[in-house]
C-alpha positions as CSV (number, residue, x, y, z in Angstrom):
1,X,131.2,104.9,-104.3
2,X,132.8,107.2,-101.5
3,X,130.6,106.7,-98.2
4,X,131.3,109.2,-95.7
5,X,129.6,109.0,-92.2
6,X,131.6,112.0,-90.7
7,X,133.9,115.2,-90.8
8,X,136.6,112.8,-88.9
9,X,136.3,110.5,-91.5
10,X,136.4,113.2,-94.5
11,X,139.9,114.1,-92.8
12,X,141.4,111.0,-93.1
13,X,140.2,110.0,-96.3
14,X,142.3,109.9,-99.0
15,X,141.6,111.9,-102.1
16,X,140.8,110.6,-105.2
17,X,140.1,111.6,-109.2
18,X,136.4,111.4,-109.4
19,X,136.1,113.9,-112.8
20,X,138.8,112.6,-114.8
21,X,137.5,115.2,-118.0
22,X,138.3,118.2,-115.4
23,X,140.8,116.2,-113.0
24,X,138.5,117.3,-109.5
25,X,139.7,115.5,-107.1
26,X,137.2,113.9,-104.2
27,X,138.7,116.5,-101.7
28,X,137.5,119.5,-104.0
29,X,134.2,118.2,-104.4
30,X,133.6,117.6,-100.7
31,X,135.1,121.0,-100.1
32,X,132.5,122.6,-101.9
33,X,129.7,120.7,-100.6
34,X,131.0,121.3,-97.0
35,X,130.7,125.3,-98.2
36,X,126.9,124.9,-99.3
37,X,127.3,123.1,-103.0
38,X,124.6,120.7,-102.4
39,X,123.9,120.1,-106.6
40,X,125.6,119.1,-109.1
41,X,124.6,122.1,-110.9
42,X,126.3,123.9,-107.9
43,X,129.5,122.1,-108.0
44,X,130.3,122.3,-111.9
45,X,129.7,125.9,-112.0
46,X,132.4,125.7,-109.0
47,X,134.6,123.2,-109.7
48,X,134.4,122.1,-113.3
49,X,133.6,118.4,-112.3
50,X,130.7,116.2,-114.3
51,X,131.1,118.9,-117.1
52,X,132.8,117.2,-119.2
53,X,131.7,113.5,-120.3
54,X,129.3,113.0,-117.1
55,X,130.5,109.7,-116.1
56,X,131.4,110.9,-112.9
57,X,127.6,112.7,-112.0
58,X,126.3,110.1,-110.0
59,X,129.2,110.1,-108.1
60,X,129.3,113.5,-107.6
61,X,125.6,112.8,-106.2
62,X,126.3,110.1,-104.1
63,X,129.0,112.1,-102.5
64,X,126.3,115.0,-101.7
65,X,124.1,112.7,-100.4
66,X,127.0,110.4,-98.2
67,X,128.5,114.1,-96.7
68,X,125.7,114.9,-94.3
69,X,124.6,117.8,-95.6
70,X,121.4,119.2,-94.0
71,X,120.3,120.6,-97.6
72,X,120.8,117.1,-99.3
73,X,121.3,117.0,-103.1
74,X,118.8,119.4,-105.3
75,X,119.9,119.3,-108.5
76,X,117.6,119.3,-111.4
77,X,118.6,116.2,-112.3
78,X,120.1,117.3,-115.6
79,X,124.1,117.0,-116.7
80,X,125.8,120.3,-116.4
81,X,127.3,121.8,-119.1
82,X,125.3,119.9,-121.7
């Protein structure tokens, strides 16, 4: 579990694999969140990631919810892509 408590502290973090099906790195993810991806939904039509396998959807979820995001994750609660 990635637990981010600020933008100084997403800098400095180091990257990791978090969708291995798709290869999306932490960074990307958190990227797209930080540009208004605040679903799961929202980030596999971006980035690919939890459409594969969904292993990593909770993940991708926690990291929504960790990043400080005023919108919070809203996703349907459904795995995308299947």
């Amino acid at each position: 579990m990635l637990v981010v408590e600020n933008d100084f502290q997403l800098r400095n973090q180091r990257a990791m694999i978090v969708c291995l099906c798709k290869g999306v790195s932490s960074r990307t993810i958190l990227d797209e969140v930080r540009r208004g991806n605040c679903s799961v939904k929202g980030i596999a039509q971006a980035c690919q990631a939890g459409r594969g396998c969904g292993s990593c959807v909770e993940q991708i979820r926690e990291m929504i919810q960790s990043s400080g995001s005023a919108a919070r994750a809203h996703d349907d609660g459904t795995v995308p892509g299947r």
